[in-house]
C-alpha positions as CSV (number, residue, x, y, z in Angstrom):
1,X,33.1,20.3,118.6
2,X,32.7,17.0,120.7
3,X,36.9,16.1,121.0
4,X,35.3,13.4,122.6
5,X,33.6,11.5,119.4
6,X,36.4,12.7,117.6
7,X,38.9,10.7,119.4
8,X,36.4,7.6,119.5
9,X,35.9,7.3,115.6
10,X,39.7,7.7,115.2
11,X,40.6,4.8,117.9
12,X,38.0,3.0,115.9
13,X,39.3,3.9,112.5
14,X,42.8,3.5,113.2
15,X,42.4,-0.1,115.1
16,X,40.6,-1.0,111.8
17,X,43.6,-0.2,109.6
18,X,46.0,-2.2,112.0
19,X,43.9,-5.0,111.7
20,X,43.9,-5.0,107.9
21,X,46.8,-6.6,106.6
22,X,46.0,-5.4,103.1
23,X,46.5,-2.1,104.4
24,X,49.5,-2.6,106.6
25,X,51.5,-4.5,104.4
26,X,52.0,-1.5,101.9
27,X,51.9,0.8,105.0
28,X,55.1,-0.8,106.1
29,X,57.0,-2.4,103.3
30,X,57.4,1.0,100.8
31,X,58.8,3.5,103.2
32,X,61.1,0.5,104.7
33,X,62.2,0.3,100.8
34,X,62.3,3.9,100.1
35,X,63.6,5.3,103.5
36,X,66.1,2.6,104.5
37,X,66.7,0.4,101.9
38,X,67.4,2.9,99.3
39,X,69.4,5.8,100.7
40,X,71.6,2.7,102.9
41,X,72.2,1.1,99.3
42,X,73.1,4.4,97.1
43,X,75.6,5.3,100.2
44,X,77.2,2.2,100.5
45,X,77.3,1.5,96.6
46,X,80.3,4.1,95.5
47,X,82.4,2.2,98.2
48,X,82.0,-0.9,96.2
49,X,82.1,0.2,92.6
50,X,84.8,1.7,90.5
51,X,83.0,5.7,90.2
52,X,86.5,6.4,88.3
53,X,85.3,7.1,85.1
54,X,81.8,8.1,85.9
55,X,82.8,10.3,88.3
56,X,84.8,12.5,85.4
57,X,82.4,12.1,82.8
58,X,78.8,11.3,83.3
59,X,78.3,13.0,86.9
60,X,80.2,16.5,86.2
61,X,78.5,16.9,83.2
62,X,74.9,16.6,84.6
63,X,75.8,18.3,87.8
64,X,77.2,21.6,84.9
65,X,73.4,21.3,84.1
66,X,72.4,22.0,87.3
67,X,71.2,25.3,88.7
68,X,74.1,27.7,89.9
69,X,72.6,27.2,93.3
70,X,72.8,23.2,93.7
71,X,76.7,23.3,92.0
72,X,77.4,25.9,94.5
73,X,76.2,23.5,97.5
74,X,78.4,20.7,96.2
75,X,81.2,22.3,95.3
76,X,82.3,21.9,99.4
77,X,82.8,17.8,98.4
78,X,84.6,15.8,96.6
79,X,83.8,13.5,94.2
80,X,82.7,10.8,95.2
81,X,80.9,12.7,98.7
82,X,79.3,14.8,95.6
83,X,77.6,11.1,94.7
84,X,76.5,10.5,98.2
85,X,75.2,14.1,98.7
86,X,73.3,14.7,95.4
87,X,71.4,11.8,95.3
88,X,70.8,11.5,99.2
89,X,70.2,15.0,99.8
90,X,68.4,15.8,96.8
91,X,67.4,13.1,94.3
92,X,65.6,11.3,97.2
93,X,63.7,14.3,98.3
94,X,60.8,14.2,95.9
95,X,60.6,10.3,96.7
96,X,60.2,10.9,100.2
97,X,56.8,13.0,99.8
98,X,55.2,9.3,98.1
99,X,55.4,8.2,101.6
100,X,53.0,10.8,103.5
101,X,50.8,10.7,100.4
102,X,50.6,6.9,100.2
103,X,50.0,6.6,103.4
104,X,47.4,9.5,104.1
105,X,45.9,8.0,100.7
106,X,45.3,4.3,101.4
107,X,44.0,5.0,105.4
108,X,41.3,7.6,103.9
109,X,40.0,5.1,101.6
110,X,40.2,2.8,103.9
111,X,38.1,5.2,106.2
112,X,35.4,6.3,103.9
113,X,35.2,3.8,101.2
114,X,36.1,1.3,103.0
115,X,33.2,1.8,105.8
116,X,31.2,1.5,102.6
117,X,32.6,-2.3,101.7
118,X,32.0,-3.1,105.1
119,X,28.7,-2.3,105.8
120,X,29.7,-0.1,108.8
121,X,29.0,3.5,107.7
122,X,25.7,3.9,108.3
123,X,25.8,2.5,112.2
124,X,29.0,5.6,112.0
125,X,26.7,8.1,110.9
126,X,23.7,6.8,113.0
127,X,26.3,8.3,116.0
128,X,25.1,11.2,118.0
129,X,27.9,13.4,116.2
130,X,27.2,16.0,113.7
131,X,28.9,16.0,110.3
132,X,32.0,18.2,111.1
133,X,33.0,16.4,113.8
134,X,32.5,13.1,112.1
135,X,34.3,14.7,108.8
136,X,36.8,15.9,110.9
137,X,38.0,12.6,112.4
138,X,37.6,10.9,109.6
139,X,40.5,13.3,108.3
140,X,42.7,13.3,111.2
141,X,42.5,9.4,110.9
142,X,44.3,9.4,107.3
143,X,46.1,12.8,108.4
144,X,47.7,11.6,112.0
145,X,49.2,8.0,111.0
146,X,50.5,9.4,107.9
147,X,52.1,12.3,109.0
148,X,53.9,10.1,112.0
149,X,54.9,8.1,109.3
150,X,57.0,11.1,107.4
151,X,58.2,11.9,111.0
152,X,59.3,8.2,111.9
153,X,60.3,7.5,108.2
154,X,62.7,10.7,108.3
155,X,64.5,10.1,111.0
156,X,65.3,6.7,110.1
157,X,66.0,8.4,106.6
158,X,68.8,10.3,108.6
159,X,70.2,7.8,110.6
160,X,70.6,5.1,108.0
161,X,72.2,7.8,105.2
162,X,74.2,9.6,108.2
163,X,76.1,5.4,109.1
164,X,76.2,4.1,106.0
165,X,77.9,6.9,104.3
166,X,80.1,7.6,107.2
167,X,83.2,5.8,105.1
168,X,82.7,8.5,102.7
169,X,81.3,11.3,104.1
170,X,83.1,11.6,107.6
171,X,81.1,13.5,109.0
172,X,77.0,14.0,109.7
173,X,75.9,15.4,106.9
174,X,72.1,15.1,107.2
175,X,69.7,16.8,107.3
176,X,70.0,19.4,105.4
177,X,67.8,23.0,106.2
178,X,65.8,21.8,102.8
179,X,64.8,18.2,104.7
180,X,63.2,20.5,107.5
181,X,61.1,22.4,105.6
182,X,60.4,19.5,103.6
183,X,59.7,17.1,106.4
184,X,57.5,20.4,109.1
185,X,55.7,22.5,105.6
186,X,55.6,19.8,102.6
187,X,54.8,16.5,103.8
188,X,52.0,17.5,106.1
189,X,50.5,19.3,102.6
190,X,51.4,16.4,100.7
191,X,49.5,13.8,103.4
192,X,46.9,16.4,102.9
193,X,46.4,16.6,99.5
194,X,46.5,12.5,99.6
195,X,43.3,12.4,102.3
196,X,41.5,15.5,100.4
197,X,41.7,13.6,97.3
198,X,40.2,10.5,98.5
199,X,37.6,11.7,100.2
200,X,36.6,13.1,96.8
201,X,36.6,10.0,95.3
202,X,35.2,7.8,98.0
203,X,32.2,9.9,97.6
204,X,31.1,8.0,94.4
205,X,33.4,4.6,95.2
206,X,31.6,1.7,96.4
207,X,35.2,-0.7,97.3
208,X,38.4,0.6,98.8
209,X,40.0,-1.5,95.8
210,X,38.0,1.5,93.7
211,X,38.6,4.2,95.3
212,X,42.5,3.5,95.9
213,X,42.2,3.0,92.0
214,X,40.7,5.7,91.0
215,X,42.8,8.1,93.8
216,X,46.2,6.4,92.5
217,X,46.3,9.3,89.4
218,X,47.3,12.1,92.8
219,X,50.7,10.3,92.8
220,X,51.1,11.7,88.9
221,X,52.2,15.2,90.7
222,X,54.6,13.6,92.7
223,X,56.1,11.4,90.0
224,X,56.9,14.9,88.0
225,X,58.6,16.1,90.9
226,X,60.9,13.2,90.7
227,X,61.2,13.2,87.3
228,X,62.3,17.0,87.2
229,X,64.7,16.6,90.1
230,X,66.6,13.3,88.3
231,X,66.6,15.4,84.7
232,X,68.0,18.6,85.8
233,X,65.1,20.4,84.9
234,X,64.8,21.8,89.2
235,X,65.9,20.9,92.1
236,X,64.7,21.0,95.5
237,X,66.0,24.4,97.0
238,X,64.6,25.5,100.4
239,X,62.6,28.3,98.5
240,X,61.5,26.3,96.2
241,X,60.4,23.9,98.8
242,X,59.0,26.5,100.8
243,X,56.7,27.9,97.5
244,X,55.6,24.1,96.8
245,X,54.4,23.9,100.5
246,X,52.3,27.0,99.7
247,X,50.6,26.1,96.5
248,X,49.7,22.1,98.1
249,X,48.4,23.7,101.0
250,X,45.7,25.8,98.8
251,X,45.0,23.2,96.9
252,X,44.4,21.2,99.9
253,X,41.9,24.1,101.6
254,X,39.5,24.4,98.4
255,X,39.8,20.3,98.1
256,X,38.6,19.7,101.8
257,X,35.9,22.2,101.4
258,X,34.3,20.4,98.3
259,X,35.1,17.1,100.4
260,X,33.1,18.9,103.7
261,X,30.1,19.8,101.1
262,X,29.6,16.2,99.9
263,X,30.0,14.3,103.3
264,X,26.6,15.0,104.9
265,X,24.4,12.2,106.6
266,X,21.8,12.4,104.1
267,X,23.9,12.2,100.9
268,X,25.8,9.1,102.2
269,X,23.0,7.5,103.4
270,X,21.6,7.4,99.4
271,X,24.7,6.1,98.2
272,X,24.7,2.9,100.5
């Protein structure tokens, strides 16, 4: 393949996207609310609130529903570090895939549907590159800025639980070994899934409004997740992160096939 071309349509695509402010905007303010914001508010809040009577009613109770494993992990802290752990280490987890898949999400609609809106596809595809190599960067230009957002994101993650709930805590207690298989196996999947799905959609989409629309349902997966992990119904062990990591990546190969089958020259150029 031409690396070449494939570098220049992701410079192209990528200064697009930082020129958008419809795109950015989003691209900036919901990990900055769920990476910072959050975990800096949930470890500073038990400092500031009387936890007394939660903390022997309401939080042992739902932590007896928990799985063996997880009660064994927090049995090391004490109450109120039990707060700060479970919801930092383990409640948030789940949340912290939206990011990848947002972001992988809104930059391939951007990138396919949007080329469409804008009336700049078809010069793209008039290119002397053949369809891999265009398919290709059009992937890596969802896949790359999403996946060093996860990486950025996470690390700020870290150092903003790490200070904040250093009152409590005393001690770094993040990451944790499930973060790192989280952060290097699922969110790269996740990112994945987000890009494979939209270039599904932006197959038939005429508007990046549409396509974001109509690709929004992916984040239904995610929202489970998070509703499992806050009921007690899971929780995010490093197996069971490791197995997740498996089954999106699958799903991810068969949906980037059926994406490679419908991107070809020919086909686009009837839908414009």
């Amino acid at each position: 393949m031409n690396t070449r071309a494939i570098r220049a349509v992701i410079r192209k695509d990528l200064k697009v996207v930082t020129q958008s402010k419809g795109v950015m905007i989003p691209l900036i303010i919901v990990p900055v609310m769920l990476l910072v914001a959050m975990p800096a508010l949930t470890a500073l809040l038990p400092m500031f609130t009387d936890t007394s009577s939660f903390r022997l009613t309401e939080l042992d109770a739902f932590i007896e529903q928990m799985p063996a494993g997880l009660q064994a992990e927090l049995a090391g802290y004490d109450e109120l570090q039990r707060i700060v752990a479970l919801v930092v280490i383990y409640e948030f987890a789940p949340m912290y895939l939206m990011v990848p898949l947002m972001v992988a999400s809104v930059i391939a609609a951007d990138s396919f549907a949007g080329e469409k809106e804008r009336k700049t596809l078809e010069a793209l595809i008039y290119t002397p590159t053949t369809d891999q190599e265009l398919f290709v960067a059009k992937l890596l230009s969802a896949w790359l800025p999403a996946m060093a957002v996860a990486l950025i994101g996470f690390v700020l993650y870290g150092v903003t639980a790490n200070v904040a709930a250093w009152p409590i805590m005393g001690r770094l207690f993040f990451p944790h070994v499930m973060w790192l298989v989280l952060v290097t196996w699922v969110a790269p999947a996740v990112a994945g899934l987000g890009l494979s799905t939209m270039v599904l959609v932006s197959a038939r989409a005429q508007t990046f409004q549409e396509a974001y629309q109509i690709g929004g349902a992916i984040v239904l997966p995610m929202l489970l997740l998070v509703v499992g992990q806050a009921t007690g119904v899971m929780y995010f062990s490093t197996g069971l992160v490791f197995v997740l990591g498996l089954a999106l990546w699958a799903v991810d190969v068969a949906l980037i096939r059926l994406g490679r089958r419908a991107f070809q020259r020919e086909t686009v150029l009837i839908q414009l």
